[in-house]
C-alpha positions in Angstrom: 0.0 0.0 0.0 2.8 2.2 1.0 4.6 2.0 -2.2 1.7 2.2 -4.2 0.6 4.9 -2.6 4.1 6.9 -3.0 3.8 5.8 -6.6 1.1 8.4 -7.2 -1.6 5.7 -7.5 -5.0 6.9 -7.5 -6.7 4.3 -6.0 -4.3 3.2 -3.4 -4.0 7.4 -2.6 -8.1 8.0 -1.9 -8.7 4.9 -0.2 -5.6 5.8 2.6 -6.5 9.4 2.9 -10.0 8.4 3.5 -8.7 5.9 6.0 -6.0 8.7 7.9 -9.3 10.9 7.8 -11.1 8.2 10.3 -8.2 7.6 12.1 -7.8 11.5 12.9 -11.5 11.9 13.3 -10.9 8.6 16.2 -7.9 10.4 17.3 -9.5 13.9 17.9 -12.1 12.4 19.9 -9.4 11.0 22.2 -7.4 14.6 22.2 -10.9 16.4 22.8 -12.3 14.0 25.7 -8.4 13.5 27.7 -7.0 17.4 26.1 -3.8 15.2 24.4 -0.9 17.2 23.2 0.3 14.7 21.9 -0.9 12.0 19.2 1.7 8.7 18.6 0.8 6.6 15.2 2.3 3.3 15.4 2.3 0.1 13.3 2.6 -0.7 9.4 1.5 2.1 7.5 2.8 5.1 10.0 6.5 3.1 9.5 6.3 2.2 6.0 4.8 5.9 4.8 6.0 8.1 7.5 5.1 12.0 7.1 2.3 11.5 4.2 0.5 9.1 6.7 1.0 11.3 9.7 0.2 14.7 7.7 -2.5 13.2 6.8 -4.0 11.8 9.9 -3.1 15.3 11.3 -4.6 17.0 9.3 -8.1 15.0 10.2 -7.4 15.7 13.6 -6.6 19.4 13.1 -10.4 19.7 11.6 -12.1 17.6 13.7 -10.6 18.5 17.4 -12.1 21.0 19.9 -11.7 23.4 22.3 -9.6 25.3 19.8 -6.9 25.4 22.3 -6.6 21.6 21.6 -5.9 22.1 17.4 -2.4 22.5 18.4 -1.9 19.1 19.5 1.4 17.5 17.1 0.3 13.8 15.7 3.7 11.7 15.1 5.2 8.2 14.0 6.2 6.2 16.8 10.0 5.9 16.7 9.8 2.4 17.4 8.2 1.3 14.1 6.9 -2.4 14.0 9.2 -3.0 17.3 7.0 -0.4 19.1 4.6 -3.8 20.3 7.6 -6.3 21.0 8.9 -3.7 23.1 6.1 -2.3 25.2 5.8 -6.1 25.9 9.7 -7.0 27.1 9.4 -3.7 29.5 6.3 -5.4 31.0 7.8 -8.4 31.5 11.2 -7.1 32.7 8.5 -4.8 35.5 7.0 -7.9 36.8 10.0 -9.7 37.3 11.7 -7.5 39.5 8.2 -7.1 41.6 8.0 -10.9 42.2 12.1 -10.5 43.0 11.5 -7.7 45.7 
């Protein structure tokens, strides 16, 4: 998708923008109900496409978030790519066994 996408294809290009416009529209309704400053897209796409993928999605939040206060909030790529999930999980596992040590 991602490549096809970069390609210019038409298809591949309305059908992710439409999908980044939900995902900003879910998003906003997360920055609006908890006031987020802060927006973290992780997994496949967000990796593979960076900045078109997180413009995009932005710019879905940016339209769709209130207070006005709130339309400042920044929406990013996780750092972490794919790894983000293997990750999160080792740190869990690393917590709970120094608990059941102490």
């Amino acid at each position: 998708l991602a490549k096809a996408a970069k390609s210019g294809d038409d298809l591949t290009v309305r059908v992710l923008r439409d999908a980044a416009h939900s995902v900003g529209i879910a998003a906003a309704n997360c920055v609006t109900t908890l006031s987020l400053s802060c927006v973290v897209l992780g997994g496949g796409l967000p990796t593979e496409m960076g900045d078109l993928w997180t413009d995009w999605v932005g710019q879905s939040v940016s339209e769709n978030v209130f207070p006005e206060e709130l339309k400042t909030v920044k929406v990013v790529g996780t750092e972490l790519g794919d790894n983000a999930g293997v990750i999160g999980a080792a740190i869990i596992a690393r917590d709970c066994a120094r608990k059941r040590d102490s």
